[in-house]
Residue, then its C-alpha position, 0 to 999 in steps of 0.5 A: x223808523x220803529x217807534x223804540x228807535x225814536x224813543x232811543x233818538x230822543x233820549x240821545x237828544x236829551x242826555x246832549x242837551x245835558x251834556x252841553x249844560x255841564x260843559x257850559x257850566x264847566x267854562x264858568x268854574x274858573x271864573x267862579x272859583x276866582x270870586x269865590x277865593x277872592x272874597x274869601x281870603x279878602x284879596x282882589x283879582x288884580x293881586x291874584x294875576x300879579x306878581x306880588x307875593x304878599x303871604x295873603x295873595x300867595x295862599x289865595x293864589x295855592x288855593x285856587x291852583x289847587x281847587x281848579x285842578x280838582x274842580x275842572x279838567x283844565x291842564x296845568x299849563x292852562x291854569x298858570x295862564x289863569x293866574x298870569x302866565x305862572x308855568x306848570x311847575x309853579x302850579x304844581x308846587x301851589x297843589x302841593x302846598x294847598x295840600x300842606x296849609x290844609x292840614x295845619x293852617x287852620x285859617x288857612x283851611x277855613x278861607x278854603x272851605x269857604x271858597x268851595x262852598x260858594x262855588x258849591x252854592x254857585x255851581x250846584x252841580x259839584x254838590x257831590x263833594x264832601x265837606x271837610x271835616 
């Protein structure tokens, strides 16, 4: 082998090493972004996976929706089984909403921006989005 050929190998080596790392961090957002909302908005991870619709819960549980959708790969299927076997609807209508609450709710907005900056602060790797203005 040439030694531009090791250089190439190790550099693959390298950028896998990298790669496993994100994805190990990319399997902890869901959880993360579980305390993060859960301290933000004052509720606890029991509330979030019941049925329970106290206003409170909901917003949190349309928060999170949305912040895993636009954190993590994850289908959203994947997410209503997060958050108690929800279906896919109900996530999206939780996006949808998130959406909404964001631009007129300013508490609403503010316990939100609070949540991703914990995450932010958690992960460190997200640090590439914008705060909201």
């Amino acid at each position: 082998m040439t030694p531009n050929a090791w250089v190439y190998a190790g550099l693959y080596e390298g950028k896998r090493r990298r790669v496993k790392a994100r994805v190990e961090q990319q399997r902890n957002i869901p959880k993360i972004a579980m305390n993060a909302v859960c301290t933000s908005f004052g509720v606890l991870e029991e509330e979030m996976v019941s049925k329970t619709r106290l206003q409170i819960v909901a917003f949190a549980r349309h928060a999170y929706c949305s912040m895993l959708r636009k954190l993590t790969r994850l289908t959203l299927r994947e997410i209503g089984e997060l958050l108690g076997d929800r279906n896919h609807a109900t996530v999206l209508n939780s996006i949808k909403v998130t959406e909404h609450l964001i631009e007129y709710d300013d508490q609403f907005r503010q316990s939100y921006d609070e949540a991703l900056e914990l995450i932010i602060d958690e992960c460190g790797l997200l640090s590439h989005i914008p705060p909201r203005k």
